[in-house]
N, C-alpha and C positions, 0 to 999 in steps of 0.2 A: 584369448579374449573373444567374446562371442561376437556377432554380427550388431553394428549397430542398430535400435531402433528410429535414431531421429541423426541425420546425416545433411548438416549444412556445409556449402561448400561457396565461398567467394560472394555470398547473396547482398546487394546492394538493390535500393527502390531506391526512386526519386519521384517528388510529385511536383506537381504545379499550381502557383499560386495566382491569381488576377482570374482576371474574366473567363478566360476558358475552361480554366480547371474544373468547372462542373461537364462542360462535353468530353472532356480529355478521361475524366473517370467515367460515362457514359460510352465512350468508344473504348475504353480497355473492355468495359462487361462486356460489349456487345461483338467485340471482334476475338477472345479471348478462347470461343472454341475452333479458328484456325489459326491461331499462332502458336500454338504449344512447340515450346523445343525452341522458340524463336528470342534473339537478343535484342528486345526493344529499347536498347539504351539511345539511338540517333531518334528525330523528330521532339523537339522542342515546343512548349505553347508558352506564353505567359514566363511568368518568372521560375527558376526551378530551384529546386532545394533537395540536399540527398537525405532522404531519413533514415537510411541504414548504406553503412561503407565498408564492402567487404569483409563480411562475417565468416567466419566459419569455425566448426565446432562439432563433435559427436556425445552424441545420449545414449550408453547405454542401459540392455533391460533390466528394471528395478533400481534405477536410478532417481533421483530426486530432485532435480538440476532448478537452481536459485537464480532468477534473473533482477538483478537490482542495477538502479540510477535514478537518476535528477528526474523531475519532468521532463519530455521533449529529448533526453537519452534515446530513443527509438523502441523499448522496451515492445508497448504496444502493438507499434506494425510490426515485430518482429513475431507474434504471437500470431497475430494477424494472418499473416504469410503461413505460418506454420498450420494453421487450421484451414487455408486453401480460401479464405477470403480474398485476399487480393495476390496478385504476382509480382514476385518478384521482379525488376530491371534488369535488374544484372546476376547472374551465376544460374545455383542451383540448389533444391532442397530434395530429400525422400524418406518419408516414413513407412515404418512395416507393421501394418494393422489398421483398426479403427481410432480416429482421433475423438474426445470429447473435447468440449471447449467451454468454457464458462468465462465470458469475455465484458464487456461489460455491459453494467444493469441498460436494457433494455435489446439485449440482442437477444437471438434464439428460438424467444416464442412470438404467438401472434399473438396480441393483445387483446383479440375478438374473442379470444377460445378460453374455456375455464382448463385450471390448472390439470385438471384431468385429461382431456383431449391433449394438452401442450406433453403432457408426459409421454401419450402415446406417440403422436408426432414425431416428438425428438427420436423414441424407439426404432421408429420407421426409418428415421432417415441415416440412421446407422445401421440399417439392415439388418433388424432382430423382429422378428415376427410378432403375431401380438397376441400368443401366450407365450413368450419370451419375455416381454413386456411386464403381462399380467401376473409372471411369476415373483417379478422385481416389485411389481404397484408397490404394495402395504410397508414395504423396507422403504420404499422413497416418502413414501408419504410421512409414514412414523419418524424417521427423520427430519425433516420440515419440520414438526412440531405445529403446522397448522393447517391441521383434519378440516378440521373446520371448516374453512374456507376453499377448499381442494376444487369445488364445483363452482366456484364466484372466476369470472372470465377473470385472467389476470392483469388488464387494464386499470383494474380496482385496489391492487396489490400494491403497498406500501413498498420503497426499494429494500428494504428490509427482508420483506415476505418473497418478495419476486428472487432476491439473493439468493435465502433459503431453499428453495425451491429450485433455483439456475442450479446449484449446487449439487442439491441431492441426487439430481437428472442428471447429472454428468459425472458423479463417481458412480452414483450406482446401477449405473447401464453399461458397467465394465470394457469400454473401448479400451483397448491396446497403449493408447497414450490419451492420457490427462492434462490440459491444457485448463492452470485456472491466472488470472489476473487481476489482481486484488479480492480476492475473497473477505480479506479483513477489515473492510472498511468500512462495514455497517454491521447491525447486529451486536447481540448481548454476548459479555463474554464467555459465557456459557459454551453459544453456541458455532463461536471463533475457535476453541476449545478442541468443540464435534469436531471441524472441520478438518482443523493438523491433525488429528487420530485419525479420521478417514483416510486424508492423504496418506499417512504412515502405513497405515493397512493396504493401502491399493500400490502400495510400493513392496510392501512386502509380500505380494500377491505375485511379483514379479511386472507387474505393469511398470509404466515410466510416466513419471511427474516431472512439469514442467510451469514453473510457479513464479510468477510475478509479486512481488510484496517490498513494502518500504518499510516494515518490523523486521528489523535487524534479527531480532530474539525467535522470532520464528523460521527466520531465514538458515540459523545458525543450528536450531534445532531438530529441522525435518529436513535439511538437503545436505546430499554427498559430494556436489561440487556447485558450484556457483559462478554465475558470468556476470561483470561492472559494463555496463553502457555508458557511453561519455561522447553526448554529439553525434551519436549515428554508428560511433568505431567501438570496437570491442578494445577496451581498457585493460582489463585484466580478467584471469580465470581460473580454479582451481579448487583451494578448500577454501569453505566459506566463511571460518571466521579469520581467514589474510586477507578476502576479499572486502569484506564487510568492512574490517578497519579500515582497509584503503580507504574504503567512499567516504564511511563520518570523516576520517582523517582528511580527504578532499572537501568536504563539507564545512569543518570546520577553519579549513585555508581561507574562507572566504572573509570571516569576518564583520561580514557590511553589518551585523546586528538588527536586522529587519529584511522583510519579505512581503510583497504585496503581489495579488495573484488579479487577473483579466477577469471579467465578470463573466464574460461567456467559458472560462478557463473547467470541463466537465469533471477534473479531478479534482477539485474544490466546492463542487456543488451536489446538489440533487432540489427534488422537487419541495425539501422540507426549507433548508436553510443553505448561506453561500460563507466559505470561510475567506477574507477579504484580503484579510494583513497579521502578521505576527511580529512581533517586537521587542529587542530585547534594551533596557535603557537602566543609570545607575549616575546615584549622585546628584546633589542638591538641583541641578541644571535639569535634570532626565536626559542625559546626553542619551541616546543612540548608539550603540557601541557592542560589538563583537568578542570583545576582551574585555572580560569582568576580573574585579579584583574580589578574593574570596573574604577577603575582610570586612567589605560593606555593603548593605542591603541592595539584591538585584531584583527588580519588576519587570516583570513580562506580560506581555500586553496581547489578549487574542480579539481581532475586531471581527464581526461576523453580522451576518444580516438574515435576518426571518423574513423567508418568501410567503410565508401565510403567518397570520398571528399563530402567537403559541403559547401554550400554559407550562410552569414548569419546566423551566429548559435549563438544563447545565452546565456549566463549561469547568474542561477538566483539562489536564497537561500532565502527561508524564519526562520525566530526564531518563535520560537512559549514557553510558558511557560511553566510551569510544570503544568498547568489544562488544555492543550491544546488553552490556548487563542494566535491568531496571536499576534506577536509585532511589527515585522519589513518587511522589504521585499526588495532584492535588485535586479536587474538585469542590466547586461552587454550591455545597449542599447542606441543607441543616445537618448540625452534626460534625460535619467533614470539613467546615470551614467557618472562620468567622463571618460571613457574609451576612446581614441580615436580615430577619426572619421575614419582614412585606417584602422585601423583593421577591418572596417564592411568590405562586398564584395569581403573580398578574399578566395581565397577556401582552406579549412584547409589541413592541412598536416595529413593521415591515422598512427599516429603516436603521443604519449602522448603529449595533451597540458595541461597546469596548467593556471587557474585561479583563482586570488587573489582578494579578497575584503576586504581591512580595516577597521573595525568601531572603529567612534573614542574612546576613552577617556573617560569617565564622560556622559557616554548616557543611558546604560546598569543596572537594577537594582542586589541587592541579590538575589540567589536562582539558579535554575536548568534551562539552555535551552535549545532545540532541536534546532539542525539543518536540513533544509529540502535542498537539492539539485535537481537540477531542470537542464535540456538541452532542449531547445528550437527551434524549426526551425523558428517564429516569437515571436513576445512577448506575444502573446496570444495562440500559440498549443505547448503543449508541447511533446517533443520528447520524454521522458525517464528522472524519478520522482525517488526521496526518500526519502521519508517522515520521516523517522527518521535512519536520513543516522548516526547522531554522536548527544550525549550531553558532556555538559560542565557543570562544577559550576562558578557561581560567587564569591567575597568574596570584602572588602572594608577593605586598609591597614589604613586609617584615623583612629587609635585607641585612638587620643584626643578628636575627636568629638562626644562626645556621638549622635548625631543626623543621624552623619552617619553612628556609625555601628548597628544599628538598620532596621530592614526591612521596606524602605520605601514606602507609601503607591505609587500604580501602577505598569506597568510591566516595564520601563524605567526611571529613574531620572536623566534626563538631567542637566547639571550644566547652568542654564542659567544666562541671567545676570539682575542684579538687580542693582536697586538703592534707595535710602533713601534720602529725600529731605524734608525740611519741607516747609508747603506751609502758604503763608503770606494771613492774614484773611483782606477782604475789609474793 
């Protein structure tokens, strides 16, 4: 086996929370180029908490490697560390080459600078010259898909525009290792689409990918092995779709049937819109409930609040199953749903709205599903994604029919209708 390119070894951070915690990360930056090699796990400030517990793991070249978990799994710093943002507490990390990172919306570039200088910049600072640079421009740009605006400082850029653009600067300035963290969670599908093809190409190119994503289906589709975060500790690791089940399978252990997120909470937000609470309820009462019975009507409920008025806004949910396969898909749109028609074009109120979608009855099979919640400015760009905002279980009270309470075959079993007729011979 060849030499690793990403080589974690026992890596544990811990930070600190209360009043000092802003000097304590002020004196790690500033004391940072003479302690290298050094084990700052003793001196304490405030309250401490560990955000990653002894990690370790190898990536090798043209690998693909899945990092999935909960919020607050450690996913992030761990990404973090690896792009040489902050340091580690405890152990040890080493990569071999230039790292890119696409980390989250609003890191990387300067906001003063139009998207053209930020291209070159970024160029620079991974030590490619600038007709090395200039050779890559028109591939990054035509990428993006917005020429247009390439010279508009990107302070002006929509998180949308700014993704597109984080993106295309960091597969296409071919560092050594690719470091992306939620790439999917804005943007049309089109261009979620580009982006797993890119990654597949720059894996096949022999580079090494190293991807954060809460879409099971992509996780399962473009990585060779995959690592479960849970609390700071490394859960589990290996292929990704044993991994993958584990987590919805952990996900759906939970049950509680509702989820509500902190308003400062930055992976439920952006500058457009905040997604608040998800909820899953069933039966005359609207109980609240994690285990749905597949025989009677379940509503699921996304509350979400517009930071600016908006015209036109969608709200959409996909289920997906417990090995990450789509099942359904719904959204809030003429056409695609019964919703009606004055609700399009008015501009929302900056103030919690709830929307409800009921499935029916007898559609739904046994077992574990994800819920993904979705906010839309058209039916095709999405504003602000959560890919495994809530699971639920299934369960079938028919306990006469032996056919039905057995796991029936597909991800759906609709009660359709039938008939029995016998047919007269000529």
């Amino acid at each position: 086996m060849s030499e690793p390119v990403v080589r974690v070894e026992h890596v544990s951070k811990k930070f600190r929370r209360g009043q000092d915690a802003d000097y304590a990360r002020l004196s790690e930056l500033l004391l940072s180029p003479f302690s290298r090699g050094r084990n700052r796990s003793q001196g304490t400030v405030g309250q401490e908490f560990w955000a990653l517990q002894d990690i370790a793991f190898e990536v090798q070249p043209g690998e693909v490697l899945g990092i999935i978990g909960r919020n607050g799994a450690g996913k992030s710093t761990l990404l973090k560390i690896l792009s040489r943002i902050t340091r580690p507490t405890t152990g040890w990390i080493g990569t071999r080459g230039r790292v890119g990172s696409l980390l989250e919306v609003g890191t990387g570039f300067h906001p003063e600078l139009t998207g053209r200088e930020n291209i070159y910049l970024n160029g620079s600072i991974l030590g490619m010259s600038r007709r090395e640079i200039a050779a890559k421009f028109d591939e990054i740009v035509s990428f993006t898909e917005i020429e247009e605006f390439i010279d508009t400082p990107v302070k002006r850029y929509s998180s949308g525009m700014y993704t597109r653009l984080a993106f295309s600067v960091a597969a296409h300035l071919e560092p050594e290792i690719l470091i992306i963290d939620e790439v999917l969670a804005v943007g049309d599908a089109a261009f979620q689409k580009k982006c797993l093809g890119k990654m597949r190409e720059v894996a096949h190119a022999g580079r090494t990918v190293l991807f954060v994503s809460h879409n099971m289906a992509a996780v399962n589709g473009i990585c060779s092995q995959c690592l479960l975060l849970e609390s700071g500790r490394l859960l589990q690791s290996g292929n990704p779709r044993d991994v993958s089940r584990a987590y919805l399978r952990e996900l759906g252990e939970q049950r509680t049937g509702e989820v509500t997120w902190a308003e400062s909470d930055p992976s439920v937000r952006n500058e457009t819109v905040r997604l608040q609470a998800v909820r899953i309820s069933q039966g005359a009462e609207e109980v609240t409930t994690g285990l749905v019975d597949i025989g009677l009507p379940v509503a699921i409920e996304i509350d979400f609040v517009p930071l600016k008025p908006l015209q036109k806004l969608y709200v959409a949910l996909w289920l997906r199953d417990i090995n990450g396969t789509p099942v359904l898909g719904s959204m809030s749109a003429p056409g695609l749903s019964r919703t009606p028609l004055e609700w399009f074009g008015e501009a929302l109120p900056t103030s919690t709205i709830r929307a409800r979608c009921v499935i029916p009855g007898g559609l739904l099979n046994t077992g574990t599903y994800v819920v993904c919640a979705f906010v839309n400015r058209f039916p095709h760009e999405i504003v602000l994604a959560r890919e495994d905002a809530l699971a639920f279980d299934t369960f079938s009270r028919e306990s006469l029919d032996s056919f039905a309470t057995t796991n029936w075959y597909g991800v759906v079993r609709p009660q359709l209708d039938w008939s029995l007729s016998p047919v007269n011979a000529r």
